[in-house]
N, C-alpha and C positions, 0 to 999 in steps of 0.2 A: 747306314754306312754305304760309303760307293766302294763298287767292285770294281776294278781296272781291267781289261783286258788288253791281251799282249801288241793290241795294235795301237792304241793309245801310248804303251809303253815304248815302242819302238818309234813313233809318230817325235818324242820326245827326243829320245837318244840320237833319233838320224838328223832333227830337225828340220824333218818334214811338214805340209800344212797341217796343220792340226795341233803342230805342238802348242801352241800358244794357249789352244782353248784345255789343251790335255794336262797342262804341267800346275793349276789349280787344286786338281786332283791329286796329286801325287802327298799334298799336307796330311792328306788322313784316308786311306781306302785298304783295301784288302787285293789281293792277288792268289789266283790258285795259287799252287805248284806245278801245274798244269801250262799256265800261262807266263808261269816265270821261265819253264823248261821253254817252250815255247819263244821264247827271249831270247835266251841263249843260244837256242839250237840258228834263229835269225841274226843272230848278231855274227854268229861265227860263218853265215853263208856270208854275208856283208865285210867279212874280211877284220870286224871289229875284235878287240880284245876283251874278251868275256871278262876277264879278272878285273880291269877297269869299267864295264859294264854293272860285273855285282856292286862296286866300292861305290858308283854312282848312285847304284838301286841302294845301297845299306845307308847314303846320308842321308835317305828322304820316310818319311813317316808311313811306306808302304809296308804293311804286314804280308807275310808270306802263309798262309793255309795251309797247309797239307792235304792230301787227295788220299780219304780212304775209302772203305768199302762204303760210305754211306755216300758219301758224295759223287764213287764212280756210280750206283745205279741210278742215281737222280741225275745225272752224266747223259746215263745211258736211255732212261725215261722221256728225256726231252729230244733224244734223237727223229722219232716218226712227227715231231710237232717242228722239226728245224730243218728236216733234210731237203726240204722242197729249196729251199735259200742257199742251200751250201754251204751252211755251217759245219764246222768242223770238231772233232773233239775237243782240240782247246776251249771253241767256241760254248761248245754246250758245258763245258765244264766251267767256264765264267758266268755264264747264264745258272747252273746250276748253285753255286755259291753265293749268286746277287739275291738267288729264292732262298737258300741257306741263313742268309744274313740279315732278310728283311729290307735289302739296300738296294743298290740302283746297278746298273751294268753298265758302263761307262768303257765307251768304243768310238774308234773311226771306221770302221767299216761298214758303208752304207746300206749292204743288205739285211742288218740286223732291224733298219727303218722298219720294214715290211713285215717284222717279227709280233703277231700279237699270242701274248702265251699271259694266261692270269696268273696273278703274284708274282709277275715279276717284271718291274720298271725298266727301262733302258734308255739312258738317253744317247745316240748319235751326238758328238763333235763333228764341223763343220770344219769340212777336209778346206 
């Protein structure tokens, strides 16, 4: 199962580069809550309407997660393996789900390249 992360997501909606390789993903992946928050919280800096944001995110076959206590210390586990990169909480907590899931972490954000952390796949879209 691919895991989306909120830049991919966003890469989409703004139609930025990226979305083209991003919007394949969207048929079947998962999403924290994390990185959906994450979405939101971006879309309302960008002046977008969150309300039209969700209706877009509800017609497409992404699942939304929840973030609980098991997923914040696996969150939090992967922070001394990610912080050298600048990863962020969202970030670890997509990475932490994509280990969760057995799936893949599907991102544009090219510092996640750099990322080698075992069990857990990632593949970079080409911004």
């Amino acid at each position: 199962m691919n895991v989306i992360d909120a830049s991919a997501v966003l890469a989409v909606i703004r139609d930025e580069p990226g979305s083209t390789a991003a919007l394949p993903y969207f048929d079947s992946c998962l999403i924290s809550a994390v990185n959906l928050a994450e979405v939101l919280q971006k879309a309302t800096q960008y002046g977008m309407d969150t309300g039209l944001v969700r209706t877009l995110l509800g017609e497409t076959e992404i699942g939304v997660v929840p973030f609980d206590d098991e997923m914040a210390e696996s969150t939090a586990r992967l922070w001394p393996l990610t912080r050298h990169n600048g990863l962020s909480l969202a970030d670890r907590a997509c990475l932490a789900l994509a280990e969760a899931a057995n799936g893949i972490a599907v991102t544009t954000d090219k510092a996640w390249a750099e990322l080698d952390l075992p069990g857990i796949d990632i593949h970079v879209l080409a911004r």
